[in-house]
N, CA, C and O atoms as a GROMACS GRO file, in nm:
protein
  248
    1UNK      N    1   0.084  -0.118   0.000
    1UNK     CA    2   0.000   0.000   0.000
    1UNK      C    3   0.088   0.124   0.000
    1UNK      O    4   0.167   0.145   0.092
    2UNK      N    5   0.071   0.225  -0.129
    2UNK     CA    6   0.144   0.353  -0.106
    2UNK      C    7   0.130   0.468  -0.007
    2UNK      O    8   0.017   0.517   0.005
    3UNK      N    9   0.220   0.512   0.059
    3UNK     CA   10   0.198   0.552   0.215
    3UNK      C   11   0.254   0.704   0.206
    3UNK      O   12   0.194   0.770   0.292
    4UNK      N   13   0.346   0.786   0.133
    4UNK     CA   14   0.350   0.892   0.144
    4UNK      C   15   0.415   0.967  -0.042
    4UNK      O   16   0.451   0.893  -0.133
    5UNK      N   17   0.413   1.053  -0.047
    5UNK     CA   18   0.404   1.148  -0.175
    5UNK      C   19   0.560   1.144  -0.161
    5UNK      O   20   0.616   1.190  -0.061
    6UNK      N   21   0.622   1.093  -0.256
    6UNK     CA   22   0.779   1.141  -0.258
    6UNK      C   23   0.801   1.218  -0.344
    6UNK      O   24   0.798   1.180  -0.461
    7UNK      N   25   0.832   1.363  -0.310
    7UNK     CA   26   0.841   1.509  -0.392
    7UNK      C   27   0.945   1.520  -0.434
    7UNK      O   28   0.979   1.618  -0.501
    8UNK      N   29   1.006   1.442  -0.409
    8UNK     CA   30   1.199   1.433  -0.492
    8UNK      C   31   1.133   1.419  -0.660
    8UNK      O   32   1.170   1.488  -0.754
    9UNK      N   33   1.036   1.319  -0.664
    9UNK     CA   34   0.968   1.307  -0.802
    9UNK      C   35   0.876   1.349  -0.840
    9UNK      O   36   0.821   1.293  -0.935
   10UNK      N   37   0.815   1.479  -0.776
   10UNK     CA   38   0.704   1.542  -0.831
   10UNK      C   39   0.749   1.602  -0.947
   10UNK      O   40   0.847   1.676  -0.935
   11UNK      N   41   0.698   1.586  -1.062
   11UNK     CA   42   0.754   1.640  -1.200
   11UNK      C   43   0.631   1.769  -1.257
   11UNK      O   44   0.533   1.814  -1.199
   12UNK      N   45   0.685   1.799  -1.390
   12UNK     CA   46   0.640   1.914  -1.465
   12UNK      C   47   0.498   1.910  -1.463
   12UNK      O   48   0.442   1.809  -1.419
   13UNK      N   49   0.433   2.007  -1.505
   13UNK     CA   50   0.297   2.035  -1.532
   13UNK      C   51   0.249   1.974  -1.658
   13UNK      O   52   0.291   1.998  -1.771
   14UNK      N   53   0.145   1.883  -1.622
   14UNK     CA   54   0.105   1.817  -1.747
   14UNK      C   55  -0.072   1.778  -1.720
   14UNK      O   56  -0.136   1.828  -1.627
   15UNK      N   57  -0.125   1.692  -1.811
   15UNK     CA   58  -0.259   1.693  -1.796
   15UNK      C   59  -0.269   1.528  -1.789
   15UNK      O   60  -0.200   1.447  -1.851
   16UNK      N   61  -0.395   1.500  -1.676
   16UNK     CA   62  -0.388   1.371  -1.595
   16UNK      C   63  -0.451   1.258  -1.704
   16UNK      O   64  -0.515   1.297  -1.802
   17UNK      N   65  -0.435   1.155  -1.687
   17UNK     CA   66  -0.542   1.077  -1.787
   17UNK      C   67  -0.715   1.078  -1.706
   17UNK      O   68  -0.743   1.093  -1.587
   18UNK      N   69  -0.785   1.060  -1.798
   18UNK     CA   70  -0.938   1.067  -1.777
   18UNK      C   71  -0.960   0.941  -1.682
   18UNK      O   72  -0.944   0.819  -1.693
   19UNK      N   73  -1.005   1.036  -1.577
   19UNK     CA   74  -1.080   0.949  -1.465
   19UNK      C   75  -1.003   0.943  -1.312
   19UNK      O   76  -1.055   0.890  -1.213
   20UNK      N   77  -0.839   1.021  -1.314
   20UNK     CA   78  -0.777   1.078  -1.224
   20UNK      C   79  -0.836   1.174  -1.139
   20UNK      O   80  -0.915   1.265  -1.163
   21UNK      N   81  -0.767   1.124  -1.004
   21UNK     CA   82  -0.871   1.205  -0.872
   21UNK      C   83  -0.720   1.307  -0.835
   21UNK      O   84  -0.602   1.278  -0.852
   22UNK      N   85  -0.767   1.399  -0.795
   22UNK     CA   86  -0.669   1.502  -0.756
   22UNK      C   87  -0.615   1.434  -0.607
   22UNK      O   88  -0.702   1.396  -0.530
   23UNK      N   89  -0.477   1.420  -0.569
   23UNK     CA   90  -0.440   1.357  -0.401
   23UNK      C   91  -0.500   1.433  -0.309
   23UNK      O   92  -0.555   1.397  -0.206
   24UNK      N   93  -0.482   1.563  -0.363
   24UNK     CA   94  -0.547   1.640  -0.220
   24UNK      C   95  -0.650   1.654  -0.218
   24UNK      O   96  -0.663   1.555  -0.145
   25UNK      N   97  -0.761   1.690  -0.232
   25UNK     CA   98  -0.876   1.759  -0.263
   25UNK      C   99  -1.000   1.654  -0.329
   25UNK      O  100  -1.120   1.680  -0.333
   26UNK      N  101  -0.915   1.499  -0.390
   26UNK     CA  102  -0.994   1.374  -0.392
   26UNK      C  103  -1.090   1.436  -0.500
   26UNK      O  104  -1.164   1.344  -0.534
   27UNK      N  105  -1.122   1.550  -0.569
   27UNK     CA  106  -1.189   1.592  -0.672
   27UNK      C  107  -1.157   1.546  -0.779
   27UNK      O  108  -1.038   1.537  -0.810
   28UNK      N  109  -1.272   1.501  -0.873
   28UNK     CA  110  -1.196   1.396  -1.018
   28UNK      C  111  -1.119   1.572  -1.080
   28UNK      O  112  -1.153   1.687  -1.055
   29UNK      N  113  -1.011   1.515  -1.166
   29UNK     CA  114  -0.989   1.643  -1.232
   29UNK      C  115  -0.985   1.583  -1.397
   29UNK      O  116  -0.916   1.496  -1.450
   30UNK      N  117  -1.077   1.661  -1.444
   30UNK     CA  118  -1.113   1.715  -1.598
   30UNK      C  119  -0.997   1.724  -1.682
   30UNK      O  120  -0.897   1.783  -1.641
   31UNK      N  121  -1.000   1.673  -1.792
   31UNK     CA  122  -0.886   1.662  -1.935
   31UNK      C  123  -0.831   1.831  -1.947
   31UNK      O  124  -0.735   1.862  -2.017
   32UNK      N  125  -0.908   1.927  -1.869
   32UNK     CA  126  -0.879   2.047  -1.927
   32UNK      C  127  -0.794   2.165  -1.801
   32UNK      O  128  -0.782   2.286  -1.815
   33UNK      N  129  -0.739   2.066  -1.664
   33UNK     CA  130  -0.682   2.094  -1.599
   33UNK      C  131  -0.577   2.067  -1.610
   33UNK      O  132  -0.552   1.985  -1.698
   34UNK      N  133  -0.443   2.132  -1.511
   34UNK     CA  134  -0.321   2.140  -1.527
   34UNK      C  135  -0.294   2.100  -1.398
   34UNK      O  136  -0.354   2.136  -1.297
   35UNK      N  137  -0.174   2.001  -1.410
   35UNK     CA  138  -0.196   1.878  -1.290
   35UNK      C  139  -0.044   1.922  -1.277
   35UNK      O  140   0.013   1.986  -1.365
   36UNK      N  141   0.023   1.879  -1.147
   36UNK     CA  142   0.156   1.821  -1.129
   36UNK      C  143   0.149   1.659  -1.079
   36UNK      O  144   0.050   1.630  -1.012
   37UNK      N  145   0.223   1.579  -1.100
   37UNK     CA  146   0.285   1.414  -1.106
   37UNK      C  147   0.327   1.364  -1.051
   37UNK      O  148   0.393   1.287  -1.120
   38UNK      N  149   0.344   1.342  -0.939
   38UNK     CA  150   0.423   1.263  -0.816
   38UNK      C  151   0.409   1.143  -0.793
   38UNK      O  152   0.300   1.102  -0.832
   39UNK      N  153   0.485   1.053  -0.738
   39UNK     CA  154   0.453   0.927  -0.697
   39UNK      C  155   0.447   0.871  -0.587
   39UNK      O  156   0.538   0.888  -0.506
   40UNK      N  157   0.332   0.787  -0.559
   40UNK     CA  158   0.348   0.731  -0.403
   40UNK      C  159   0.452   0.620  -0.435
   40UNK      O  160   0.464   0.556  -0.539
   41UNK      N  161   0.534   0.612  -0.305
   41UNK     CA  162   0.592   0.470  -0.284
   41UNK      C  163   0.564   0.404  -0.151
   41UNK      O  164   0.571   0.472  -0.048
   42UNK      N  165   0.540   0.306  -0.147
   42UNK     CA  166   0.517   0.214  -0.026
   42UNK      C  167   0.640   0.229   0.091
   42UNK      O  168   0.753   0.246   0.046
   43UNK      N  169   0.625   0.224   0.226
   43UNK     CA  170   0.740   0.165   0.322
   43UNK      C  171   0.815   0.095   0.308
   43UNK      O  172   0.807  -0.025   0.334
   44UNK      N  173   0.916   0.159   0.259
   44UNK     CA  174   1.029   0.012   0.244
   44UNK      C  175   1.042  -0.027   0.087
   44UNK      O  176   1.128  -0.101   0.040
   45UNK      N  177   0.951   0.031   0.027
   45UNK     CA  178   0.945  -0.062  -0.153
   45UNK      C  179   1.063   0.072  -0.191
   45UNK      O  180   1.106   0.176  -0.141
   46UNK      N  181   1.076  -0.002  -0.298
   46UNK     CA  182   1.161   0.026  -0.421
   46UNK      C  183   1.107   0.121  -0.533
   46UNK      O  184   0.987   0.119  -0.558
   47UNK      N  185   1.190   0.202  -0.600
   47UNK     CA  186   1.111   0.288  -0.718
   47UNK      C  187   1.027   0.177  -0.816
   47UNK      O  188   0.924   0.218  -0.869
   48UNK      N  189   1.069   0.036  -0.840
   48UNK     CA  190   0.978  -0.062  -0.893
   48UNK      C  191   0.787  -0.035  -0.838
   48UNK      O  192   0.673  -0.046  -0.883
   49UNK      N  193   0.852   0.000  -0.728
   49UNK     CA  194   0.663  -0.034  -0.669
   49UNK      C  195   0.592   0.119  -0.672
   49UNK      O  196   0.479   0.127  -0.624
   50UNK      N  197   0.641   0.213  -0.714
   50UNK     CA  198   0.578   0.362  -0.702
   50UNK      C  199   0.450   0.310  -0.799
   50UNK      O  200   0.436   0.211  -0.871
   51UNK      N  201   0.370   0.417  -0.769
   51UNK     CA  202   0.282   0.439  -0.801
   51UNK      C  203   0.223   0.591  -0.874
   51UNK      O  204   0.186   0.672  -0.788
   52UNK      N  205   0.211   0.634  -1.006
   52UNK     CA  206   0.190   0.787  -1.038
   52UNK      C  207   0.057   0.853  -0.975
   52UNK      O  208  -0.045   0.789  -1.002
   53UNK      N  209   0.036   0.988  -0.883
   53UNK     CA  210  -0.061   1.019  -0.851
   53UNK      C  211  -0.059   1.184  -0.911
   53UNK      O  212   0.046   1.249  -0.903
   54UNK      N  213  -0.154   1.230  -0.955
   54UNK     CA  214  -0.185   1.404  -0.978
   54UNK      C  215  -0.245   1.470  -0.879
   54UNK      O  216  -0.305   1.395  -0.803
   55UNK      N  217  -0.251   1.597  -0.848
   55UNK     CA  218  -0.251   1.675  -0.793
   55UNK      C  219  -0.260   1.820  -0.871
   55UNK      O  220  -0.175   1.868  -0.947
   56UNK      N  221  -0.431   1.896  -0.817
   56UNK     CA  222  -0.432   2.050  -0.950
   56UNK      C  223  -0.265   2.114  -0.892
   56UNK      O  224  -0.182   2.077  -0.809
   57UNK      N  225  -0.277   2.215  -0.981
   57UNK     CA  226  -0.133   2.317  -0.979
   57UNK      C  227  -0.177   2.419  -1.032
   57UNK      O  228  -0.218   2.413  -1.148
   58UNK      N  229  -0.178   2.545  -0.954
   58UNK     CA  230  -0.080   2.504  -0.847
   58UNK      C  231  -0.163   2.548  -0.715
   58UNK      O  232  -0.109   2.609  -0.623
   59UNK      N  233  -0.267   2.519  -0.715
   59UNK     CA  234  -0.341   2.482  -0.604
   59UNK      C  235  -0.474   2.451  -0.658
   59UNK      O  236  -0.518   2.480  -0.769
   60UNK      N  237  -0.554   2.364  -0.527
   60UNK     CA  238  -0.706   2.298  -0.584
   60UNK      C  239  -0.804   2.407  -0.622
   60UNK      O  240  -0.781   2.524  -0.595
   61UNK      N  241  -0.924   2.363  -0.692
   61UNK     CA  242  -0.990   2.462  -0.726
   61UNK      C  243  -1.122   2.471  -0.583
   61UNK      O  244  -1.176   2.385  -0.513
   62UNK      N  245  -1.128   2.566  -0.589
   62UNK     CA  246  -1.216   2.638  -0.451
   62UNK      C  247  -1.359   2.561  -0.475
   62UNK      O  248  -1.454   2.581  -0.399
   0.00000   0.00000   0.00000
């Protein structure tokens, strides 16, 4: 189970695939938002086991 946001790999601004929930804010976000990319990794796992999550940018919508 992925357990915290490792921001060493939060990458560029890009747009999420359809049906992506924003991490913070758990709001689906729309093909026509601007996301940043980070990955969860598990306790103890390896960059093998990350997981890609989005997040709006550069903050959620109100």
């Amino acid at each position: 189970m992925a357990t915290a946001l490792d921001r060493v790999t939060d990458e560029y601004g890009t747009y999420a695939p359809k049906g992506s929930t924003c991490l913070v804010c758990k709001r689906e976000i729309t093909g026509s938002e601007r996301v940043r990319r980070g990955y969860l990794r598990p306790e103890g796992g390896g960059s093998g086991d990350m997981t890609a999550v989005y997040h709006h940018s550069p903050k959620c919508p109100a």
